[in-house]
C-alpha positions in Angstrom: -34.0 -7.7 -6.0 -33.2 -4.6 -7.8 -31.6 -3.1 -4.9 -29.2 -6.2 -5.0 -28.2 -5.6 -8.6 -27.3 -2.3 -7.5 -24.9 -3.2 -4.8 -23.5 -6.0 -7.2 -22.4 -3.0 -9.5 -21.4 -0.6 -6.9 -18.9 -3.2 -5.4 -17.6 -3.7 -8.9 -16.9 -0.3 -9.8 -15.1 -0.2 -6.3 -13.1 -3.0 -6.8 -12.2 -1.7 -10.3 -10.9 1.6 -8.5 -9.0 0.0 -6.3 -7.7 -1.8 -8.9 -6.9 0.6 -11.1 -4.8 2.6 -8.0 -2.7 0.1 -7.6 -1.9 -0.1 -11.1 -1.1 2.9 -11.2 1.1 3.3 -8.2 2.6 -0.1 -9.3 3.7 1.9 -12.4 5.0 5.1 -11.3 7.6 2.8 -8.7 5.7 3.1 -5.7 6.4 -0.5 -4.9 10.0 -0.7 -6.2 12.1 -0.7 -2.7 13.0 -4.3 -2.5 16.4 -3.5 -0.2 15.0 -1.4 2.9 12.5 -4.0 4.0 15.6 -6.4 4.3 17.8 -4.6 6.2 15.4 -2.0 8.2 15.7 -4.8 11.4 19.4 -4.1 11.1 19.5 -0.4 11.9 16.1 -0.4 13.8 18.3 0.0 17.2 20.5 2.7 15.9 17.6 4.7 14.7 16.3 4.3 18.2 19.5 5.4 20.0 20.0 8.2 17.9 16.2 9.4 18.3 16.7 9.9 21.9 19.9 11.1 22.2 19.0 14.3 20.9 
């Protein structure tokens, strides 16, 4: 029962890492690129090209 307990804790304190890492990179803008996502199918075929070209 005890070792239960344990575990219970441990996968707390995980969580609460995890947790606190994506506060973190939440605050220092590491989520902030709203524009890229919607337009990266729009040059994905240039990029491409380009790539092999060279």
């Amino acid at each position: 029962m005890s070792v239960l307990i344990l575990l219970i804790i441990v996968s707390v304190l995980v969580a609460g890492g995890f947790l606190l890492a994506f506060l973190w990179s939440v605050k220092n803008g590491q989520m902030d690129d709203d524009y890229t996502p919607s337009v990266r199918m729009l040059f994905d075929d240039e990029l491409k090209s380009t790539k092999k070209s060279n």
